[in-house]
N, C-alpha and C positions, 0 to 999 in steps of 0.2 A: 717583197712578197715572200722573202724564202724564209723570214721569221716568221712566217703564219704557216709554212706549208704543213706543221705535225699537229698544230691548234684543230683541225677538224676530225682528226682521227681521234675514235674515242682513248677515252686513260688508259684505260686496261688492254686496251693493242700491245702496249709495251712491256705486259706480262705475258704475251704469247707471243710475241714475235723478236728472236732477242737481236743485240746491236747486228754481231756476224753476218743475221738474216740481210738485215737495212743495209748495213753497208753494201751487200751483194746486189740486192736490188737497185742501188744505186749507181754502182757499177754496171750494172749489165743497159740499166735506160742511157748513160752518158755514154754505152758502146755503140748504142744504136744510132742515139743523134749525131755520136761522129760518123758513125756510116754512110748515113743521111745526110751530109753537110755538103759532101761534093755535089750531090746533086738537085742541091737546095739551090747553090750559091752560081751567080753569072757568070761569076769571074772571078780570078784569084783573089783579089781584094776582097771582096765578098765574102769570100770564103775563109779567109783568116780571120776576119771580122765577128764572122758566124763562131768560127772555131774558140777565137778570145770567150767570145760568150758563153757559149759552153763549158768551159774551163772554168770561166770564174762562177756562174751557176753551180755548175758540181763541187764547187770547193763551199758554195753558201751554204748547198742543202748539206753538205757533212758536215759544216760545224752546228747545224741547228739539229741534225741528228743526235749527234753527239752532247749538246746538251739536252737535249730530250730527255734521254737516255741518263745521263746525271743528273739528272733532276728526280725521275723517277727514282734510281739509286738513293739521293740524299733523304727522300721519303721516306724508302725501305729502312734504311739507315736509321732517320730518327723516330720510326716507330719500333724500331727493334730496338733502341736505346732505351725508351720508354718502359716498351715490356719488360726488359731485362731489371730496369729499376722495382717494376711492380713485382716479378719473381723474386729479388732479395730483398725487397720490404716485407713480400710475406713471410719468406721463410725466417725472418729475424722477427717476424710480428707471430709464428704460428699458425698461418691460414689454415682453412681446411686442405688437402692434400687434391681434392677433385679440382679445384678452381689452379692450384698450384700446376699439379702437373699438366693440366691444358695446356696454360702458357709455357712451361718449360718446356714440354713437345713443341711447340710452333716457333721456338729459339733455337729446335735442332739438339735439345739435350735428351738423352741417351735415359731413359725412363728406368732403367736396371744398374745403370752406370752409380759405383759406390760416391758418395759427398760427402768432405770437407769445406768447412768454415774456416775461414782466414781471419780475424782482424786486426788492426791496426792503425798507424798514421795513413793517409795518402802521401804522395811524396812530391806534391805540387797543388796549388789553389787551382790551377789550370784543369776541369775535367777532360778535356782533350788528349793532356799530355797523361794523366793520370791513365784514362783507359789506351793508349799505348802503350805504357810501361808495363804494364799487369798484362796487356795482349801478346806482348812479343816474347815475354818470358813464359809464357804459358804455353805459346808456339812452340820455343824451344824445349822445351818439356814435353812436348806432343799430347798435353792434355786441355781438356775441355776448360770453359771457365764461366760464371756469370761472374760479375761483379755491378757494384753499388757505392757509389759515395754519398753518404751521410753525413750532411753535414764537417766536422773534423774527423770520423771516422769511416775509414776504408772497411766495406766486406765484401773478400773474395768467395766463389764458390768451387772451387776445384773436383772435376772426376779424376774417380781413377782410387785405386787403391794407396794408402800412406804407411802399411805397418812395415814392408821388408827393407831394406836398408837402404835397396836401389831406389823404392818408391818414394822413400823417407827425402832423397834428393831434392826431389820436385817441390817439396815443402821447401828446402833451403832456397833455392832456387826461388820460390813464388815467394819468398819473406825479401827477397831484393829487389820486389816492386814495389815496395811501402816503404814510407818516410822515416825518418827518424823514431825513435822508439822500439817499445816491444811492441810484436809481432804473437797472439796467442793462436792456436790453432785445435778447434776442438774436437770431438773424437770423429772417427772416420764412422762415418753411418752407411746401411746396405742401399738404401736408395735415397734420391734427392725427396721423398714424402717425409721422409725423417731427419731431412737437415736442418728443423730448426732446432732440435734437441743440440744438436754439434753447433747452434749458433749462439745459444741459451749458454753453452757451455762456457763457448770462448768468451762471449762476450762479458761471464762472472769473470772467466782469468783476466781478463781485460782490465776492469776494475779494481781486483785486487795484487794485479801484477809489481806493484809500486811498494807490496811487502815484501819482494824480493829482488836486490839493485843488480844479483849475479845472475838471474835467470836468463837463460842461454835464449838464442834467437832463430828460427820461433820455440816457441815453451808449448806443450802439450796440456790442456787445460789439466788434464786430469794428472800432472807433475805439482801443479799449485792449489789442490785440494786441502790444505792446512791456511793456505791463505784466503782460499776463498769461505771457508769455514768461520775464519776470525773477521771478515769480515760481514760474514751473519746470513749465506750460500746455505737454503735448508737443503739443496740437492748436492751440497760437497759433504757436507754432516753424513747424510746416510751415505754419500757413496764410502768414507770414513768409516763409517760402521758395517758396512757389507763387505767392505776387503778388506781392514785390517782387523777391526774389533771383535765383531762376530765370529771370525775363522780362529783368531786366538782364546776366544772361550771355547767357542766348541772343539779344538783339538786337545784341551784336557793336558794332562801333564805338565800339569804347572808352570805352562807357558808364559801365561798372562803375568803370574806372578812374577817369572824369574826376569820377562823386561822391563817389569817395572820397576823393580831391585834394581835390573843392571844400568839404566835410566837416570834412579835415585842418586845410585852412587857415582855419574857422574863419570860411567863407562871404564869403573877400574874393578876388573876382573876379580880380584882377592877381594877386597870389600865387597862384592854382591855377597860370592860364595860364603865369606864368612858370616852374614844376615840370614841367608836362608842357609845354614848350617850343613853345604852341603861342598863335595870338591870341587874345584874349578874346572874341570873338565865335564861335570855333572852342567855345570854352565855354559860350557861350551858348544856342549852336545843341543842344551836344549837353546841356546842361541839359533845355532844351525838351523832345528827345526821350525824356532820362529819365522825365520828369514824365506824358510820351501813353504812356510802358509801363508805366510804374508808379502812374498816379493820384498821385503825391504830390509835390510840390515842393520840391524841396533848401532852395529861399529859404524859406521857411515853418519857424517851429523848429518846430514838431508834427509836419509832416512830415518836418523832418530825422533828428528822433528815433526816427519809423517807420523811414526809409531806414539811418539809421546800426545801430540795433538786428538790422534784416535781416540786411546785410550780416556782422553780427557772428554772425548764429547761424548763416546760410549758412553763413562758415570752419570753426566749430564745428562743426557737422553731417558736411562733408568730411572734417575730422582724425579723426574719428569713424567716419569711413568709412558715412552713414547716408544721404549725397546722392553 
């Protein structure tokens, strides 16, 4: 009978009433029957007999509390697994943000709290073992997390700020719960209504990450903007054209020209200068100023590659009539 004794109490008792309670109440009834045993029982025989029974009674109803209690648990459990799947489907699909953050409130995320997108390998067939791995380094990070496995493809959701160095950690750190592979990570957004943007992102560096075998682990989408571009990213084109392109025509002084001279020639100094007829420190200077409008340094090949690719899609885009 004591595997039936929680079957009559309705479901939902076990959302208002928690184990601590149960077990107390159970406690305090098995104090009374022993109270009661003396003078239940004839005689001593009796009464140890009475006592055995009670013993092993109280020890039936704890373990059928006890899974009670685990059962409901493993419900909570795999409907918040569920949810959590529907929250990074949408945000990797672009839900609207109202249906979105419903469910990311009722998972306990942080509605102001900044998101990043993680992806990558998972690091086991097993999703079990997958959402440990991703949960205890997240722990140790002290940040929030949803995650989703996809098929072969891991997306994590990370709060919490990524840009200061300490923050940037937690990134290294959350790129050691995915499998082999790169690992992209896209931009940090102000709230999770806006993380499919930073999913959209990574998940182009994702793609076109295989154009670069050196890129570091994780790689910030917006690092692989020349490769997401050659790979045919209308949204790495203009970010292309808004931070590199654009700022070097409009700052004037023959910017544009002098890196694409210095580019031309293959990053030697005296050959630019003697093209555009002017000294090498006139090159130098306005190197400089390339690199304070553009973030990126001609002398650097990575950053050449940024500048040279820009400037190529900038042309493109004008013959195009699109800038």
């Amino acid at each position: 009978m004591t595997t039936d004794t929680f079957r009559g109490a309705p479901r939902d008792l076990s959302r208002w009433i928690s184990l601590r309670q149960t077990v107390e109440m159970v406690r305090v009834s098995l104090q009374v029957f022993e109270d009661m045993v003396p003078d239940l029982a004839a005689d001593e025989a009796e009464r140890a007999v009475l006592s055995e029974a009670v013993l092993r009674y109280g020890r039936e109803v704890a373990f059928a509390s006890a899974m009670s209690y685990a059962s409901a648990a493993e419900a909570r459990g795999a409907w918040d697994a569920r949810l959590e799947a529907l929250v990074v489907d949408g945000i990797v699909r672009g839900d609207a943000e109202e249906s979105l953050l419903s469910r990311a409130a009722a998972l306990g995320w942080d509605p102001a709290a900044e998101a990043t997108v993680l992806v990558g390998n998972p690091p086991s067939d097993d999703q079990p073992t997958v959402v440990y791995e991703v949960r205890s380094r997240a722990a140790r990070a002290s940040r929030p997390v949803l995650l989703g496995v996809q098929g072969s493809r891991l997306v994590v959701v990370l709060a919490g700020p990524t840009t200061d160095p300490v923050d940037r950690e937690a990134l290294v750190r959350m790129a050691s719960a995915f499998g082999a592979g790169p690992v992209v990570a896209g931009p940090t957004m102000t709230s999770i209504a806006e993380a499919h943007r930073s999913s959209s992102d990574a998940l182009s560096g994702l793609r076109a990450v295989v154009a670069w075998p050196d890129a570091p682990r994780p790689v910030r989408s917006a690092d692989l903007l020349p490769e997401r571009a050659l790979a045919g990213d209308p949204e790495a084109e203009w970010q292309l054209i808004d931070r590199v392109a654009r700022p070097l025509e409009e700052a004037g002084g023959a910017l544009q020209e002098t890196v694409e001279a210095y580019l031309a020639a293959g990053g030697v100094l005296e050959s630019c200068a003697r093209q555009l007829f002017v000294h090498p420190n006139t090159v130098r200077y306005r190197l400089r100023k390339a690199t304070d409008v553009t973030g990126h340094n001609a002398n650097d090949p990575r950053d050449a590659l940024v500048l040279r690719v820009a400037l190529a899609v900038g042309r493109l885009s004008r013959a195009r009539g699109l800038w």
